[in-house]
C-alpha positions in Angstrom: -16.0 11.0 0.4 -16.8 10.1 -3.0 -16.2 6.0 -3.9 -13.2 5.6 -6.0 -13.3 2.6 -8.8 -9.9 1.0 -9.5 -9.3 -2.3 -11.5 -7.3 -5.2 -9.9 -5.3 -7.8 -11.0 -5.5 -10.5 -8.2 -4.2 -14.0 -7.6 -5.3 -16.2 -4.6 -5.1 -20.2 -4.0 -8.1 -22.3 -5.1 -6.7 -25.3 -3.8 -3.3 -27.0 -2.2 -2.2 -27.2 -5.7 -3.8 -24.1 -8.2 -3.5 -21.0 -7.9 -6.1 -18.4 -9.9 -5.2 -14.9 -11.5 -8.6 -12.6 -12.2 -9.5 -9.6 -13.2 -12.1 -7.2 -10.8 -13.2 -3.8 -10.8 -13.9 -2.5 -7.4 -15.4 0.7 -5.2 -14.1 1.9 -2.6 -13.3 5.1 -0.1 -9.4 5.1 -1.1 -7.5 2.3 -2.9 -7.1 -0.1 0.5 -11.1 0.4 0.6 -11.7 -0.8 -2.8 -9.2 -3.8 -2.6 -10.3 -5.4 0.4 -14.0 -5.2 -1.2 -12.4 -6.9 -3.9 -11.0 -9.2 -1.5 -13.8 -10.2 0.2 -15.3 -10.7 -2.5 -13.1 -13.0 -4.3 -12.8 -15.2 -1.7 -16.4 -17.2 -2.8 -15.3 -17.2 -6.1 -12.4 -19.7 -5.5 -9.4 -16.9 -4.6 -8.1 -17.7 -0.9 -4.9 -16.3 0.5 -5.9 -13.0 -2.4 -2.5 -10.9 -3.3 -2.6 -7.9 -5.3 -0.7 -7.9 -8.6 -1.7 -5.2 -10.6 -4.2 -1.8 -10.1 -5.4 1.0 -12.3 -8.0 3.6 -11.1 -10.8 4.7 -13.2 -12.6 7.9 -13.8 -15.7 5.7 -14.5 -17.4 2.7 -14.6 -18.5 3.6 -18.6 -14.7 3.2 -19.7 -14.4 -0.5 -19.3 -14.5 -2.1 -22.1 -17.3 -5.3 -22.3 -18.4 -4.5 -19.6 -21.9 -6.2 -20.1 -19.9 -9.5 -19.8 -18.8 -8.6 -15.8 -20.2 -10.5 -12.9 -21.8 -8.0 -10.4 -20.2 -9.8 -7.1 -21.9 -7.2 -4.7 -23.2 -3.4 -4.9 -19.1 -2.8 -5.0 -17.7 -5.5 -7.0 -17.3 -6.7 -10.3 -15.6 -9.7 -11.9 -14.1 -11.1 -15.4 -15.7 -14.5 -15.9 -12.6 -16.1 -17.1 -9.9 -16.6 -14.7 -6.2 -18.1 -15.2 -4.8 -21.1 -13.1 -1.5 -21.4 -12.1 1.1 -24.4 -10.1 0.8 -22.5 -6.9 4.5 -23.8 -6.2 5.3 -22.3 -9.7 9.3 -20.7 -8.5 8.4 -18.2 -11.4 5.3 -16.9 -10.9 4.5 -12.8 -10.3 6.3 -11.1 -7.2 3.3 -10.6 -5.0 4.2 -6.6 -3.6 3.7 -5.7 0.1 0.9 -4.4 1.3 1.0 -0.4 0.7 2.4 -0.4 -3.1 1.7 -2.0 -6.2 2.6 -2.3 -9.8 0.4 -0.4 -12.4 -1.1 -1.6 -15.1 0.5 1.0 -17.2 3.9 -0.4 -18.6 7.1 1.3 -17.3 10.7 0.6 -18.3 11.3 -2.5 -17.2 9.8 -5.9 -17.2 7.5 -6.7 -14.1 8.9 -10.4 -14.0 12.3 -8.8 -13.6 11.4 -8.1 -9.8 12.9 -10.9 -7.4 13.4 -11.5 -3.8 17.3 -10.7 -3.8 19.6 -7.4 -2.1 22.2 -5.1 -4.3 25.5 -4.4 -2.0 27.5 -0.7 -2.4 31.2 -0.2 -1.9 31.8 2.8 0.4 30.6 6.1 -1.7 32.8 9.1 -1.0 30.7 10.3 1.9 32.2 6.9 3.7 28.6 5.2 3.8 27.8 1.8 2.9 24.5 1.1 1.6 22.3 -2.0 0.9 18.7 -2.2 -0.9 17.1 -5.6 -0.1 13.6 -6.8 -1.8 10.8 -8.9 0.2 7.3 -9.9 -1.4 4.3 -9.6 0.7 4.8 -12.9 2.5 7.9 -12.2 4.3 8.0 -8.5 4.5 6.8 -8.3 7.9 9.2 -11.4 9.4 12.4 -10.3 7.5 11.8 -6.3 8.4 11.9 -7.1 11.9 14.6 -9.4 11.6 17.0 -6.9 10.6 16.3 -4.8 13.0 17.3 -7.7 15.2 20.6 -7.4 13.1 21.6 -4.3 14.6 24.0 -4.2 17.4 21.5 -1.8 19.2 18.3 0.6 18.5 19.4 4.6 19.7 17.2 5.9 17.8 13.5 5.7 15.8 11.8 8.2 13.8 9.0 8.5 10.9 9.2 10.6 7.3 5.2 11.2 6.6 5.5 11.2 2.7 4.2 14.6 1.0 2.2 12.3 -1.6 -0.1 11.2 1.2 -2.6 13.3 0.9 -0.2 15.9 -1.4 0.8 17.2 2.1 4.1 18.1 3.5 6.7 15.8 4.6 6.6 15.9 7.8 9.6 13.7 10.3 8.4 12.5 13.8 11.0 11.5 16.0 10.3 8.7 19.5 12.8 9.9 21.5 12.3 7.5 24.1 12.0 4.9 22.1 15.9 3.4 22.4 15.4 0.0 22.8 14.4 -2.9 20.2 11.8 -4.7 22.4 10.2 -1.0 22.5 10.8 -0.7 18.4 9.2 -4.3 18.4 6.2 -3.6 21.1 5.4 -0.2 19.0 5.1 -1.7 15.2 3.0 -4.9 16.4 0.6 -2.7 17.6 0.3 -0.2 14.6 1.4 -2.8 12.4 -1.5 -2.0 10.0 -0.6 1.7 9.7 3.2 1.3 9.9 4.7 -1.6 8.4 1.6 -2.3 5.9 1.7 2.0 5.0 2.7 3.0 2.0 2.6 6.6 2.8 5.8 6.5 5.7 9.3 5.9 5.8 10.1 3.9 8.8 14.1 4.7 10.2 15.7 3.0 13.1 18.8 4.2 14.1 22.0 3.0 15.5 24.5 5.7 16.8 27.9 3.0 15.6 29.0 3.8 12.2 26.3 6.7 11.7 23.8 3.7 11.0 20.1 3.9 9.5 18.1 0.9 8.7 14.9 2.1 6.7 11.9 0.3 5.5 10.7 3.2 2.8 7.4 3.7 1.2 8.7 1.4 -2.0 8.2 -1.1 1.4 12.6 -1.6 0.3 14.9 -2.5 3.1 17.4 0.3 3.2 21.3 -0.2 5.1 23.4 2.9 5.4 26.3 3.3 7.4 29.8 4.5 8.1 30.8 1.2 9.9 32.1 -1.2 7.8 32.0 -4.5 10.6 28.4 -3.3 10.6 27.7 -3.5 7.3 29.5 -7.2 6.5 27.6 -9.0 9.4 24.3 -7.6 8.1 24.8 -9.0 4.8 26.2 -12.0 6.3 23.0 -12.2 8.4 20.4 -11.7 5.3 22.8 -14.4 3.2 21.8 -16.9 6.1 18.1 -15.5 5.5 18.8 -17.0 2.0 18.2 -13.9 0.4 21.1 -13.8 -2.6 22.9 -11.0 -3.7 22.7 -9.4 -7.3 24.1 -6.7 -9.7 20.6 -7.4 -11.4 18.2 -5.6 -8.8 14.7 -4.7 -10.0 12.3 -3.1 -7.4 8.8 -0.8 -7.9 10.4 2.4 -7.0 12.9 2.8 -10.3 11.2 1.9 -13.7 7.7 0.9 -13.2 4.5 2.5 -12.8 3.0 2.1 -9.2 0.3 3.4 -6.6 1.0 3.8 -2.9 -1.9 2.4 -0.6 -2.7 1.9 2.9 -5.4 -0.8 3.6 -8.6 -0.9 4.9 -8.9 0.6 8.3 -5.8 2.1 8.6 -5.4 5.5 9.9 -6.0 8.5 7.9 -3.3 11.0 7.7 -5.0 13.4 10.3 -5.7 10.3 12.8 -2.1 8.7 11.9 -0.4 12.1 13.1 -2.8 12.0 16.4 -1.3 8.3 17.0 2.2 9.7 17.1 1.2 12.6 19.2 -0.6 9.9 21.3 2.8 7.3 21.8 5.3 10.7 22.3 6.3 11.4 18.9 7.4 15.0 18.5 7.4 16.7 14.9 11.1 17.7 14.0 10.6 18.9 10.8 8.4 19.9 7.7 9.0 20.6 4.4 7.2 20.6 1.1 8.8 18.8 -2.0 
């Protein structure tokens, strides 16, 4: 496979108190590849704890402009000299995206600082479903995902949408039939938790049979609620209010409005080897479809 060269907007901690934003170009196998070159990187050049803020692939290394004043960090690496600081307990500094998707450097339709930790609430639609959308940056993703599933008065179900833009393949939905119980749900994402949760390739759906219920952690890495039950949907939200997540009419996220790329990271599964994993833990293929 041919390297890929992306630019990257990162931030990372230089110390208790700053934070740093700079500006790398980076080879790579896919995306994930090229970032956590970038990553590694960055790290000796003051950015600890690195995030991902921005990414734009290239066709080549020719169309960056000055690019006689870059550092060569490695054989795969190259750096701005100037780099930003920042309060690292600044409340309004960038929302740091989950692992799997990112914001473009291309400008959409809305303002990236628009994007905030929060969750938008639907009445019943006239299919009888409730729905909610909830938010989460990169640091809680993980923690707050599996919370919710906690929320749920039981687990009867757990299945897996393999997006069509991974790879510009089919969708394809896998369904763990045996898979009915949270701790199993719990057991099965710790230990792909690099090609599941941290994917932004899958849909991840765990259903409860009361109210019809689906909670769904999509590619956009969005918290999805929908069901029929209404006592089900009130003591979620009551649950991610005590999270301290706070509820908006104002609701910003990466899927609606802004340019983004879909990643997995560095030694994730490929596509071929992700579907051999799900054959591998008694997945069964339901469905495929092209979009």
């Amino acid at each position: 496979m041919n390297n890929q060269l992306w630019y990257f907007l990162i931030d990372g901690q230089s110390d208790d108190k700053t934070g740093l934003y700079g500006n790398f170009y980076s080879y790579g196998q896919h995306l994930g590849d090229a970032l956590n070159n970038a990553f590694n990187d960055a790290k000796p050049e003051g950015f600890d704890n690195a995030n991902l803020i921005q990414a734009s692939k290239l066709n080549n290394f020719e169309e960056i402009e000055n690019r006689d004043e870059l550092v060569k960090l490695s054989h795969n690496v190259f750096m701005r000299q100037t780099t930003y600081s920042f309060p690292f307990d600044d409340p309004d500094k960038d929302f740091v995206p989950p692992v799997g998707i990112t914001n473009a450097v291309e400008e959409g339709d809305y303002d990236y600082e628009l994007i905030r930790e929060n969750f938008v609430a639907y009445d019943q639609n006239e299919n009888g479903i409730f729905e909610l959308e909830l938010v989460i940056g990169k640091a809680n993703l993980k923690e707050v995902f599996l919370k919710t599933i906690d929320f749920l008065p039981k687990v009867d179900g757990f299945w897996i949408y393999i997006q069509n833009h991974w790879d510009n393949d089919n969708t394809e939905l896998w369904v763990a039939k045996h898979l009915v119980e949270k701790d199993q749900v719990f057991n099965f994402l710790a230990n792909q938790e690099k090609n599941t949760i941290d994917n932004g390739y899958i849909k991840i759906v765990t259903h409860t049979s009361l109210g019809e219920t689906n909670l769904t952690l999509d590619d956009h890495k969005k918290i999805q609620l929908h069901t029929k039950d209404q006592e089900v949907f009130n003591d979620f939200i009551g649950q991610v209010i005590n999270l301290g997540y706070i509820q908006t009419q104002e609701f910003y996220n990466l899927e609606w409005g802004f340019h983004h790329w879909h990643y997995r990271p560095a030694g994730s599964l490929t596509r071929k080897e992700f579907i051999a994993m799900l054959q591998d833990n008694k997945f069964e293929l339901i469905d495929k479809w092209s979009d």
